[in-house]
C-alpha positions, 0 to 999 in steps of 0.5 A: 538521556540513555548512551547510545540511544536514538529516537525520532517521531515525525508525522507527515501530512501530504496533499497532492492535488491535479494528479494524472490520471485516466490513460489505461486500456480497458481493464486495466487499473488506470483506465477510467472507463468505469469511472465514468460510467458509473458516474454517468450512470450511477442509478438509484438508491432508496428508490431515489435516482442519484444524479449524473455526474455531467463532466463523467457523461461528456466522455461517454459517446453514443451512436445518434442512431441506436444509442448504443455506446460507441466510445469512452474517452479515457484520455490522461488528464489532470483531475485526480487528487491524493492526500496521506498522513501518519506517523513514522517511528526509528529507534537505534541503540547501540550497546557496547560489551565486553563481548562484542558491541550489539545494536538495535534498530526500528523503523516503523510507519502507522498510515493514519488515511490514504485518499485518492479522490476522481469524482468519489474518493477511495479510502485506501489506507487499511484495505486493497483498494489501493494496494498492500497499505496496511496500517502499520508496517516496520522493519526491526533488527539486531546486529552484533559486531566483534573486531572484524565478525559481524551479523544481522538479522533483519525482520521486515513486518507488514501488517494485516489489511482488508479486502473486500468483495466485487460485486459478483462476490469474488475478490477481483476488482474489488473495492471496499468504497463500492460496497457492493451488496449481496443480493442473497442477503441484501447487506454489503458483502463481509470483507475479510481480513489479510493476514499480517505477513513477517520475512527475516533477512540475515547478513554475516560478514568479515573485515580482513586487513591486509598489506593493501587495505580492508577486504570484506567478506559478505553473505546473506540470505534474503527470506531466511525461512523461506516464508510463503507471501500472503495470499491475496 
């Protein structure tokens, strides 16, 4: 046993499963328009046609006359599914001197998987197909107090990730579960990597005693270093 140290480890398993989904405009990320009409439609592969999906087609209307489709039910509806798990990590050690006392502290999260599943399943954790879910992001400090002065610093870390192209090659409304190809190459289009990110947050303040109590003083700048976000 270390005086002053605290370590917890706890790993999480999540499953949620009839999730809301469907509902958005068109374009918008929680339409599910394009889900159904890919599973409606999903084409060919190797030459083989894959098979429709009918639930998918049920929603998809066309004029009896032309065949042109005329309407893409994208109600709310529950039939989404999620599930994550991974590790979470904190640590606090305090450390009293003859100086001042100093205390330190980490909290951290490792996303092992990240799923969301409607008719396919999106593999979210480490990539943008589901957000900014990288593997590994923490929050590491330092503190140092003497009688009523203290100060932190705070830094937060977000770890890097990966994006993957469209299908027209860009990077808007991309997804790494469609793996789109290049038709230049004919191979799956090279993801990139999204840089890890590190912001500092610094605090100071005062305890000041007074006939009536304790008045604090607080002062603190949030992105010390004024870092520019990742771009994505």
């Amino acid at each position: 046993m270390v005086r002053g140290l605290t370590l917890t480890a706890d790993y999480y398993n999540i499953q949620i499963t009839n999730t809301i989904v469907g509902g958005g405009q068109p374009g918008a990320t929680s339409s599910l328009t394009p889900a159904y009409l890919t599973a409606c439609y999903p084409g060919s592969q190797n030459g083989v046609a894959l098979p429709q999906n009918l639930d998918a087609c049920s929603h998809v209307h066309r004029d009896p006359n032309t065949g042109q489709i005329t309407v893409v039910d994208d109600f709310y509806r529950n039939s989404g599914s999620m599930r994550t798990y991974g590790l979470d990590f904190a640590g606090r050690y305090s450390l009293p001197t003859d100086v001042g006392r100093f205390g330190f502290l980490l909290d951290a999260n490792i996303l092992l998987k990240l799923d969301q599943a409607f008719y396919n399943t999106v593999h979210g954790a480490g990539n943008y197909d589901l957000g900014v879910n990288p593997t590994l992001k923490f929050n590491a400090g330092v503190n140092y107090g003497l009688a009523g002065f203290n100060l932190s610093v705070l830094a937060h870390y977000i770890g890097p990730f990966t994006e993957c192209a469209a299908a027209d090659g860009s990077n808007t409304n991309a997804a790494c579960a469609d793996h789109n190809i290049d038709p230049a190459t004919l191979q799956e289009f090279k993801p990139h990597s999204i840089s890890s990110e590190t912001t500092f947050d610094i605090t100071a303040g005062y305890a000041l005693r007074n006939p009536l109590g304790m008045t604090n003083f607080t002062i603190g700048v949030r992105n010390a270093f004024n870092t520019n976000p990742t771009r994505i």
